[in-house]
Residue frames as a rotation matrix with the C-alpha (Angstrom) as fourth column:
UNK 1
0.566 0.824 0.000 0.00
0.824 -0.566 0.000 0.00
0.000 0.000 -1.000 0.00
UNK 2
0.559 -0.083 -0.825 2.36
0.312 -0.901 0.302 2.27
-0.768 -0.426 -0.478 0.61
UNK 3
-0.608 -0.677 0.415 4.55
0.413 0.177 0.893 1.62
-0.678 0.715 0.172 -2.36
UNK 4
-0.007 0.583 0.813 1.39
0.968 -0.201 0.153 2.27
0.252 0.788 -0.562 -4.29
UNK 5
0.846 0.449 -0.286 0.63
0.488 -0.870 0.077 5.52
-0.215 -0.205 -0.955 -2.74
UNK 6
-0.257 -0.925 -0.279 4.75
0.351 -0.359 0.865 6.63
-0.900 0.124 0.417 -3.29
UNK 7
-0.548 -0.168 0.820 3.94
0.690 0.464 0.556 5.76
-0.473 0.870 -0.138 -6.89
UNK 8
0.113 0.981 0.160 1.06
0.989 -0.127 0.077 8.16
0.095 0.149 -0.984 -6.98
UNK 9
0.774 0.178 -0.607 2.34
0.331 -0.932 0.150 10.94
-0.539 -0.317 -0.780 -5.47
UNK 10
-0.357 -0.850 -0.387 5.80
-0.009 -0.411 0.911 10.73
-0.934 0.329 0.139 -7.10
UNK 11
-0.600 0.183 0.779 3.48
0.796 0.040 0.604 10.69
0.079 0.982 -0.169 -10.96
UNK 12
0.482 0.751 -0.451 1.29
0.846 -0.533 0.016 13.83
-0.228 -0.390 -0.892 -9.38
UNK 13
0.150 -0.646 -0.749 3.96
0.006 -0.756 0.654 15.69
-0.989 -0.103 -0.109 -8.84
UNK 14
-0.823 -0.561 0.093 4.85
0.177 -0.097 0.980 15.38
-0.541 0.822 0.178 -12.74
UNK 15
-0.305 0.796 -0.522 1.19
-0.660 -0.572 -0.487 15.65
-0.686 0.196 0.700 -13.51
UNK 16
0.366 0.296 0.882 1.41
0.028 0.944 -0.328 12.16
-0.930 0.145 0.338 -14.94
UNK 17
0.794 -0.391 -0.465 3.92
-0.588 -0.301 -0.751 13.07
0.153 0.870 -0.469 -17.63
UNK 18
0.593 -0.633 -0.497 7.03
0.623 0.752 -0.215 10.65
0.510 -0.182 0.841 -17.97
UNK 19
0.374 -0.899 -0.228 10.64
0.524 0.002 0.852 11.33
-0.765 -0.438 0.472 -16.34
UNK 20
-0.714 -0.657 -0.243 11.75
0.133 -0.468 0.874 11.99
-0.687 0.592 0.421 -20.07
UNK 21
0.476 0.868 0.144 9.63
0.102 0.107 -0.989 13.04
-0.874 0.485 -0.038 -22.95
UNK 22
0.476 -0.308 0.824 10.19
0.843 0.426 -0.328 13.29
-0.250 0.851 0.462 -26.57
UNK 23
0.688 -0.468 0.554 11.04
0.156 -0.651 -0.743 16.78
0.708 0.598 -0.375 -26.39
UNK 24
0.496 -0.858 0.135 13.97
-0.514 -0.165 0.842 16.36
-0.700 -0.487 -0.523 -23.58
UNK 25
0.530 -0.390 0.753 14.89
0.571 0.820 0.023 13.97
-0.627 0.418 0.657 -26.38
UNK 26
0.490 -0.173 0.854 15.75
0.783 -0.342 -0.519 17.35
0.382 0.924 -0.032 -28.55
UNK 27
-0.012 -0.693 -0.721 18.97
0.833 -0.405 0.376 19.13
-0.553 -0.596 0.582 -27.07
UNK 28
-0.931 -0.340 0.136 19.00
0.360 -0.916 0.174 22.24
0.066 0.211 0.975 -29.08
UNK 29
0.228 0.952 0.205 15.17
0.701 -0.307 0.644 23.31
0.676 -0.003 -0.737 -27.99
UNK 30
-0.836 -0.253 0.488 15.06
0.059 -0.924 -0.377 26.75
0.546 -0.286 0.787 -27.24
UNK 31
0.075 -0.620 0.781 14.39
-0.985 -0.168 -0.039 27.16
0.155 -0.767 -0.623 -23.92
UNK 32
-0.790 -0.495 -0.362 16.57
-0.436 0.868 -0.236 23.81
0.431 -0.028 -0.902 -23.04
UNK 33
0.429 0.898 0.098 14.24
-0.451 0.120 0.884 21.35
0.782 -0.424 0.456 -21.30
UNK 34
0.439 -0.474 0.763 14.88
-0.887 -0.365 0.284 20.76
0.144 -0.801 -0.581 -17.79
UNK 35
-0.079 -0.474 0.877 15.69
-0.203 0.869 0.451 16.93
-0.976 -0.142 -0.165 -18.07
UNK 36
0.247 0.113 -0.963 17.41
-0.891 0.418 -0.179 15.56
0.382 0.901 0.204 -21.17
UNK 37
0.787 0.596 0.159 17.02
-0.617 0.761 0.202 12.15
0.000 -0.257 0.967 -21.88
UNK 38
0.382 -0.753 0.536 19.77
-0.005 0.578 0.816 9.23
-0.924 -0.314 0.217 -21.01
UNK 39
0.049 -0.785 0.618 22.47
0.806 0.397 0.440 9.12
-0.590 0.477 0.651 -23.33
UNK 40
0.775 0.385 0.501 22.00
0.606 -0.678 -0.416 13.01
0.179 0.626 -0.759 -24.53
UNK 41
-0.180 -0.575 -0.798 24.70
0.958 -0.285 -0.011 15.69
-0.222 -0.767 0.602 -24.03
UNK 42
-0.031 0.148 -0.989 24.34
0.162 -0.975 -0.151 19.37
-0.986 -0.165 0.006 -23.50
UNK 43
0.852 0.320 0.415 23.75
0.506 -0.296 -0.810 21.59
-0.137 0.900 -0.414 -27.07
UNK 44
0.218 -0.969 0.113 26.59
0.866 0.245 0.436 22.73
-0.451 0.002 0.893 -28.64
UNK 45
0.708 0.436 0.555 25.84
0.657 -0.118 -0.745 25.94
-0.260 0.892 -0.370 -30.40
UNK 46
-0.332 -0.634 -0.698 28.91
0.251 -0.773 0.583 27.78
-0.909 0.018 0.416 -32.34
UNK 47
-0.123 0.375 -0.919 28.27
-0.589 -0.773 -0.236 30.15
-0.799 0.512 0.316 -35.22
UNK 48
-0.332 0.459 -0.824 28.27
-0.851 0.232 0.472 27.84
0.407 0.858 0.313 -38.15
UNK 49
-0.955 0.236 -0.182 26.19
0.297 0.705 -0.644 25.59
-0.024 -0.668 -0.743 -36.40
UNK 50
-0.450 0.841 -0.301 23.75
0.456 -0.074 -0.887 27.39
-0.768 -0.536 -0.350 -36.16
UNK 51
-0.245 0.058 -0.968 24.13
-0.700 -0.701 0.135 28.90
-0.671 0.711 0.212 -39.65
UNK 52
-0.920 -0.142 -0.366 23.92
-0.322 0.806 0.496 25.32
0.225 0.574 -0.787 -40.87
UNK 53
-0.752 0.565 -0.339 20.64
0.397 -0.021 -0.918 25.21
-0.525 -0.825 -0.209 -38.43
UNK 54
0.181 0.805 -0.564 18.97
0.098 -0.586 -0.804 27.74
-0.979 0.090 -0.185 -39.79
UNK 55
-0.615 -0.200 -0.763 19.62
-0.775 -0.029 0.632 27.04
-0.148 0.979 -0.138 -43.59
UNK 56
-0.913 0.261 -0.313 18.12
0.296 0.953 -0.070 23.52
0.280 -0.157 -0.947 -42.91
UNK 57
-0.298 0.904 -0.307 14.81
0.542 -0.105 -0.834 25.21
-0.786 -0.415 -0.459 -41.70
UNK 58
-0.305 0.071 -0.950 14.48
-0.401 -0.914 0.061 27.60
-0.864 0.400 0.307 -44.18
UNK 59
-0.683 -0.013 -0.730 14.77
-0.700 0.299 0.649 24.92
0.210 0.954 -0.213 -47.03
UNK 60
-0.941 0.308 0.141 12.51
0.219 0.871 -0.440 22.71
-0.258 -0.384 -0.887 -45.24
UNK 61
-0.611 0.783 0.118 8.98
0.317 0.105 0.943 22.17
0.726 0.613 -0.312 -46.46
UNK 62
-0.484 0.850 0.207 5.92
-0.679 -0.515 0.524 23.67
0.552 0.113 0.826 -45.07
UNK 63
-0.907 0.329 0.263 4.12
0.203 0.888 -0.412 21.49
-0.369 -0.321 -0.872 -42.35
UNK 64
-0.055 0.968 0.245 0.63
-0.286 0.220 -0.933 20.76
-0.957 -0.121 0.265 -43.95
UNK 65
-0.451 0.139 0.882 -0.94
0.690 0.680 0.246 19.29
-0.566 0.720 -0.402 -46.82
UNK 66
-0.908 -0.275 -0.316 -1.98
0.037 -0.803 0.595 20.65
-0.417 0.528 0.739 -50.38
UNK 67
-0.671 0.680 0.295 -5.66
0.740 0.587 0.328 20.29
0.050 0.439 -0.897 -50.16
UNK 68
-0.291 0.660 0.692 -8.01
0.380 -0.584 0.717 22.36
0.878 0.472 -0.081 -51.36
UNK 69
-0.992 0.078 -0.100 -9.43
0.093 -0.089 -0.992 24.05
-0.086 -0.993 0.081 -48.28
UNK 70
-0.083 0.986 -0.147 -12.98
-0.974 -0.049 0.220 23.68
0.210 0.161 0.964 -49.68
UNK 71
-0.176 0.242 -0.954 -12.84
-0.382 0.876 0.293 20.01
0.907 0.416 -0.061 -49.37
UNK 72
-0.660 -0.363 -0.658 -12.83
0.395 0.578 -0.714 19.58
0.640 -0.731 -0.238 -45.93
UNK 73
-0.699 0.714 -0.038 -15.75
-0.592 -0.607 -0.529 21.96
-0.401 -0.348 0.848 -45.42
UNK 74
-0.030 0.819 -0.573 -18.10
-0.999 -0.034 0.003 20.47
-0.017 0.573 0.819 -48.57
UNK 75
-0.588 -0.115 -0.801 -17.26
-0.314 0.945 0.095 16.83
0.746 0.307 -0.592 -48.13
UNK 76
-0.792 0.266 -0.549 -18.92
0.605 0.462 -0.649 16.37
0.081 -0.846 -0.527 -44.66
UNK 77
-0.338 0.906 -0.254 -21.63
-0.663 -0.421 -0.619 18.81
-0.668 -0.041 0.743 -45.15
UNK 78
-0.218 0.695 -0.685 -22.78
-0.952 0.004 0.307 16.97
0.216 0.719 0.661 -48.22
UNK 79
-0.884 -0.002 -0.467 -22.52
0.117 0.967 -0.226 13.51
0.452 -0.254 -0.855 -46.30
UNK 80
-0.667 0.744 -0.046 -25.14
0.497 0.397 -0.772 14.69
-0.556 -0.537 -0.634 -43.93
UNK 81
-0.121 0.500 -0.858 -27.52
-0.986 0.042 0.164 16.61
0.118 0.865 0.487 -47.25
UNK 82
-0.391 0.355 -0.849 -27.75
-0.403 0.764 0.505 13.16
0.827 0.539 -0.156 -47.97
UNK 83
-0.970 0.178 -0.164 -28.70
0.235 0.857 -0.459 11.85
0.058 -0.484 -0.873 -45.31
UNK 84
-0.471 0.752 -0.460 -32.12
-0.381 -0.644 -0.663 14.49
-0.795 -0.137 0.590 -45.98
UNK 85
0.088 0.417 -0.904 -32.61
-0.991 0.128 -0.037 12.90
0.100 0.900 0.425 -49.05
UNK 86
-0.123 -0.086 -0.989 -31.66
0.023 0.996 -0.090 8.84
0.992 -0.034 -0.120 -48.05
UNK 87
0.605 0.458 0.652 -32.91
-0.750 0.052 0.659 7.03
0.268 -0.887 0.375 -44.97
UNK 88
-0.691 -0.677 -0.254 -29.85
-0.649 0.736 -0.194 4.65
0.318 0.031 -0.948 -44.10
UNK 89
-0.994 0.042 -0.104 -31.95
0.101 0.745 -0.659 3.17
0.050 -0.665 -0.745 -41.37
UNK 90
-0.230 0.956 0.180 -35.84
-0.347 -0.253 0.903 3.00
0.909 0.145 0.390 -42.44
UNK 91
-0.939 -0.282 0.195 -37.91
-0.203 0.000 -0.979 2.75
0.276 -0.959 -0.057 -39.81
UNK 92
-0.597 0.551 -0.584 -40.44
-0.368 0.459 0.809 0.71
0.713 0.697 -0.071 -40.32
UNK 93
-0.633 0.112 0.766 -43.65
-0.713 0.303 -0.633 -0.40
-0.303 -0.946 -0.111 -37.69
UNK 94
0.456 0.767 -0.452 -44.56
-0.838 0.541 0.072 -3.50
0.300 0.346 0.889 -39.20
């Protein structure tokens, strides 16, 4: 019992977040994060570093996708339309 309750209080206290996460896993996050993860060492940054850094972002792609932004509006409206015009699930008291 008491082991259990240790367990509890010592994941509370982190707010039920691991020990390490994926971003202690990323040593050059600005601000550092307070625990990096086993087998990490400190960030290194010296000027071309970081010039090499920031080229590498710059040329990097765009997070998201090239879809229309109508499609994701008119595809699910017109799913339920139909359902005004088709009854999937008649409903029948005979």
């Amino acid at each position: 019992m008491r082991w259990a309750l240790l367990q509890f209080l010592k994941r509370a206290s982190r707010f039920g977040l691991p020990e390490t996460s994926w971003r202690s896993k990323c040593p050059y996050q600005l601000p550092p994060p307070l625990v990096l993860a086993d087998g990490l060492k400190e960030a290194e940054w010296g000027g071309e570093e970081r010039k090499k850094y920031v080229r590498e972002r710059l040329r990097r792609k765009r997070l998201g996708s090239n879809v229309n932004p109508l499609i994701p509006i008119v595809v699910p409206n017109l799913l339920l339309l139909s359902l005004l015009f088709w009854d999937p699930i008649p409903f029948d008291h005979t």
